[in-house]
N, C-alpha and C positions, 0 to 999 in steps of 0.2 A: 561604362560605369566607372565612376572614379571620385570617394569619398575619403575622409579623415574620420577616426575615433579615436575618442582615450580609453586606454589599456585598460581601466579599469572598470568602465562600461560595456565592454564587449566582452574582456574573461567572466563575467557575472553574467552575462547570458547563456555563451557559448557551454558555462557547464553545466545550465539546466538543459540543453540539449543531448547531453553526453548518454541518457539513459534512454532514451527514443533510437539515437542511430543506431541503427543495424550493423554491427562488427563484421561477421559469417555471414555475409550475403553472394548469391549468386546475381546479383543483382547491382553493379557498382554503382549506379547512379544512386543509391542508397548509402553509401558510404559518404555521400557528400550534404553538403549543406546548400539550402538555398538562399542567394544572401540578394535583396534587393535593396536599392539605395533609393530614396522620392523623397521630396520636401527637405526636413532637417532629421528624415531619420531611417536608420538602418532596419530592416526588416530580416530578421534570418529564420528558415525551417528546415526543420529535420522531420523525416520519416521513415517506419519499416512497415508501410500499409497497414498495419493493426493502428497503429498507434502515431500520432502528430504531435508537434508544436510549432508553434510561433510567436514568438517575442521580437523583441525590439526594442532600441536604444537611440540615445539621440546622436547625431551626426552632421559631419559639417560636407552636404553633396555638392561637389563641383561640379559631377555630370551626372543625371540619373541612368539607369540602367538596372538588369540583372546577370549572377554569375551565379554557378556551383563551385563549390571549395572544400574538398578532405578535410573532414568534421575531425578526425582526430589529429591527423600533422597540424592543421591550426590550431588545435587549442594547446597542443603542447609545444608547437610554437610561440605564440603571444604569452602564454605561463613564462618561458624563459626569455622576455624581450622585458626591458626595466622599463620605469615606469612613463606615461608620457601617451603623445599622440603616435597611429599607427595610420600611415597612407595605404589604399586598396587604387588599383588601377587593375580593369577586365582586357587583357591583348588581346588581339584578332584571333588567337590558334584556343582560346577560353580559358589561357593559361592566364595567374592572376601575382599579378608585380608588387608583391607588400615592400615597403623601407618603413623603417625606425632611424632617426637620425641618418648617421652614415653605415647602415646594416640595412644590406639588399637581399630579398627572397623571390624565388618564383614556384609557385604550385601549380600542378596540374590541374587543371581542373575539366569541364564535363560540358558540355550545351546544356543552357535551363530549358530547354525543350523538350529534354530527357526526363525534368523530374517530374514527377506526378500530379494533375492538381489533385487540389485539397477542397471538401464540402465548405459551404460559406456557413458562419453560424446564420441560425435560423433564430425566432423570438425568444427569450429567454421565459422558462417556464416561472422559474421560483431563483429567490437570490437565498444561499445556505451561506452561515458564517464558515470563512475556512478551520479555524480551530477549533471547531464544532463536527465538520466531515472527518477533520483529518484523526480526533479522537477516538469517532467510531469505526476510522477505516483500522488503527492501530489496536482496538479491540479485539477487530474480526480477523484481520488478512494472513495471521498464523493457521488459521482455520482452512484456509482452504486449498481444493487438492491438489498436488503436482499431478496426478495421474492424467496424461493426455487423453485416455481413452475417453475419459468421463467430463465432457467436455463443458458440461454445463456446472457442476464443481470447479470449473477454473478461474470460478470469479465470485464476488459476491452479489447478493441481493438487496438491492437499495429501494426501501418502500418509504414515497415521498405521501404524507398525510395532510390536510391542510391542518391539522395541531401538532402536528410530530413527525420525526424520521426516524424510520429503524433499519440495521445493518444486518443482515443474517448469512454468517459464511460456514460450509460443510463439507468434508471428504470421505462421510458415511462413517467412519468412525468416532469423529467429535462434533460439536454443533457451537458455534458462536455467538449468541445474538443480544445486539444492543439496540436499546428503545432511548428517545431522548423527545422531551417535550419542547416542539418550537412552533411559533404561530406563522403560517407560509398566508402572506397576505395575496386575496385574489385567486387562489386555490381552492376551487371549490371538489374536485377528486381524490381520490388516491392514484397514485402511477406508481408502478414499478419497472425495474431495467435490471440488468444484469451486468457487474461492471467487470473487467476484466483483472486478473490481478495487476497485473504489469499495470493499467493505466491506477491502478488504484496507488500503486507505489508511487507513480509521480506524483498524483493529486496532492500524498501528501506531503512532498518532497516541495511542492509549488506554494503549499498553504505554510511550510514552515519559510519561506522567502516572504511570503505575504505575513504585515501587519497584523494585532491582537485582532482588530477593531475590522476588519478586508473581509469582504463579503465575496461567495463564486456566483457567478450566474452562469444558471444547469439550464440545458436545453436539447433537448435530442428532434432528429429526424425519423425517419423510414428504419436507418441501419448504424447509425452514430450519434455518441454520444459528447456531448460538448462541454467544457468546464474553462470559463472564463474569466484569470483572475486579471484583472485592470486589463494591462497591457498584451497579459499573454495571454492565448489562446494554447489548451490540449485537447485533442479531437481523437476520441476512440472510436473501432467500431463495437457494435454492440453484441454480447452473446447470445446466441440466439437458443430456444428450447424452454424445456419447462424445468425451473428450479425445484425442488421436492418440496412437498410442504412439510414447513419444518414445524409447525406449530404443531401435528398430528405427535410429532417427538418429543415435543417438550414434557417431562415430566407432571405427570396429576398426583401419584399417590407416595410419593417418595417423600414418609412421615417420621423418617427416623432424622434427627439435625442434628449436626453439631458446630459447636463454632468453635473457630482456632484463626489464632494472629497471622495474618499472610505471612512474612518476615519469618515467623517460626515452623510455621510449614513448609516455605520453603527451602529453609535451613537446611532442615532433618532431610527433606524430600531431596536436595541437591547430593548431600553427604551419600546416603543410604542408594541413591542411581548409581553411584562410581562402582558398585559391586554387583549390578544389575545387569542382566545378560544384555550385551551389547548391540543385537537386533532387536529383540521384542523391547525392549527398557523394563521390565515388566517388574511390578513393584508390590508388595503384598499388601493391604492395611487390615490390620483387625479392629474393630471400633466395640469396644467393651465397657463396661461400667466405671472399670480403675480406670479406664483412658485409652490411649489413643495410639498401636504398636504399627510401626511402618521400618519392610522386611523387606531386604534383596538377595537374590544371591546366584551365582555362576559359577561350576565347573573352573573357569580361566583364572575369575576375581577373587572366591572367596565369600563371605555373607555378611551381611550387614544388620544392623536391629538399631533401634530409638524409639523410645516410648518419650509420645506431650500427657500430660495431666491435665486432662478434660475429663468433663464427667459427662456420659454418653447415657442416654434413658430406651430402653427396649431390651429385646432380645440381641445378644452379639450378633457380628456379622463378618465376617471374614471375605476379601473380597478384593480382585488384582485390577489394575491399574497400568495404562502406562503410563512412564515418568514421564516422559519428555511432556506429555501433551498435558497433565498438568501442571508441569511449569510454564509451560509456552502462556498459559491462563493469569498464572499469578504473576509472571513479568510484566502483561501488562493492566494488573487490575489494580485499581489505589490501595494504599498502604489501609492496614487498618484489619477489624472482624471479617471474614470468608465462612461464611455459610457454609456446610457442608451436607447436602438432601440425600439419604439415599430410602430404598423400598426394602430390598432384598439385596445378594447377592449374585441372581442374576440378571439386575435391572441397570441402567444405566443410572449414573449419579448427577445430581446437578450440583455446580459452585456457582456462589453469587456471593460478591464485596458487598456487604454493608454500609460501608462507610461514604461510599461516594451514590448523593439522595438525587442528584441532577442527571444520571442514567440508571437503566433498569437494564442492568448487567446479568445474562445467564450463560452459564457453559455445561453442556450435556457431555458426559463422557462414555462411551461403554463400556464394558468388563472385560476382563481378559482372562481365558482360563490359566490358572495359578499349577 
């Protein structure tokens, strides 16, 4: 194998790679990359068996071939090499010969017989705009659980419609779920999958390199899932299990409402956590007729208080919260009116933004005793 690139084609690949390789592996052929050279272009992949990609760049191949290459000594290699063509040549021992002008390197590298193959994509089901998934994945993906035990909370719920796609993520304490209206041509089902977080973070990491206008084409198999944007290929595999049904949680009778300016709720809401017991975040709100008083306080901190002037209709309600989880909500909901649903004080509450008409944005929260 023995190809030419410029620098600045292949550092734009190599650091969508950097979130797939495996650092802490027991496994070193995981620590490398797969870099193939054919026709006029460089092929490289990375894996840590959950999770693939493969991209590619153009290239000037003198000889085709394949090599493995330490995914991280090159790229913070080629970061520190100026700008310009970089030579690759594969030596007999799989050690790999990079120069830059008159600057010589050699890396160890691995047998490609060691790396894994990878599924081929299969037909593609439906093509999703990227700026489109990548919205609803930044709605959801705070939502869901770190807890390994719960293994099917480690991801979220992607229900493809032939009118619409909705995202739904949960770790049994909050609920996430965004509905968005798209017409999936040749779709005559619904499908659902379960995505993984991790691959959900690249998706959107891939969709923000991709153009407004850049469509993915989704397709899964047996045990993986596939998201194809042009050139690159990310291939997860799929979680498997039953995800809860989140629609049995969604709020029916939570008749008391208020509305308040995201921007202002979160203000208060940011202020009033610094004084908030530093495990639980745990956050008081009373919703009363004069308005609207939101309470913290710790032993360590100290207490906090801020009343907004809203006019609230019902019965009061007094009723704890935790902070983190709804800011995590209002970080990423459009600027503008946030709904506030709740029943009682010991029901869960729902938030929903107003202001953005092109999703049907809901966040379930539950209570915390105060």
């Amino acid at each position: 194998m023995e190809f030419s690139v410029k620098k600045f084609d292949l550092l734009e690949e190599l650091n969508l790679t950097q979130g797939v390789v495996e650092r802490k592996t027991t496994i070193p052929i995981l620590s490398n990359l797969l870099c193939e050279a054919k026709g006029n272009r460089l092929t490289i992949t990375a894996t840590d068996l959950e999770l693939s990609i493969r991209t590619s760049c153009e290239a000037k191949v003198k000889k085709e071939g394949a090599g493995t290459i330490p995914a991280k000594k090159l790229l913070e290699l080629v970061r520190l090499l100026p700008d310009g063509e970089i030579r690759f040549k594969l030596l007999e021992n799989h050690w790999v010969h990079i120069t830059s002008d008159r600057r010589n390197y050699k890396l160890v590298g691995m047998s490609k017989d060691n790396f894994p193959a990878l599924p081929n994509f299969p037909h593609a089901l439906v093509k999703i705009p990227a700026k489109l998934l990548a919205s609803l994945i930044a709605k959801t993906t705070f939502a869901i659980s770190l807890e390994e035990s719960r293994y099917t909370l480690n991801g979220a719920l992607l229900v493809i419609k032939p009118g619409s796609l909705i995202m739904v993520a949960t770790d049994g304490h909050r609920l996430a779920m965004v509905e968005t209206d798209h017409k999936f041509e040749g779709l005559s089902s619904e499908t659902r999958v379960l995505v993984p977080k991790k691959a959900m973070n690249e998706v959107q990491r891939l969709a923000g390199e991709s153009g407004d206008d850049s469509l993915i084409e989704f397709a899964q198999d047996e045990s993986h899932l596939f998201f194809q944007f042009g050139g690159r290929l990310l291939t997860s595999r799929k979680l498997t299990g039953q995800f809860p049904n989140y629609e049995a949680v969604l709020p029916r009778d939570a008749n008391k409402t208020v509305v308040l300016e995201r921007g202002e709720l979160q203000d208060a809401l940011r202020r009033v956590s610094q004084l908030a017991d530093q495990r639980s975040h745990a956050v008081k709100f009373v919703f009363a007729k004069e308005g609207i008083e939101i309470s913290a306080s710790s032993p360590e901190y100290g207490e906090a208080k801020e009343a907004i002037e809203k006019e609230f209709s019902g019965e009061p309600i007094t009723i704890g919260f935790n902070a983190q989880y709804i800011l995590d909500f209002l970080n990423a909901a459009a600027d503008g009116p946030i709904s506030f649903e709740l029943k009682d004080d010991q029901s869960a509450g729902q938030l929903r933004p107003l202001a953005d008409e092109s999703t049907r944005y809901r966040y379930v929260v539950m209570p915390m005793r105060i």
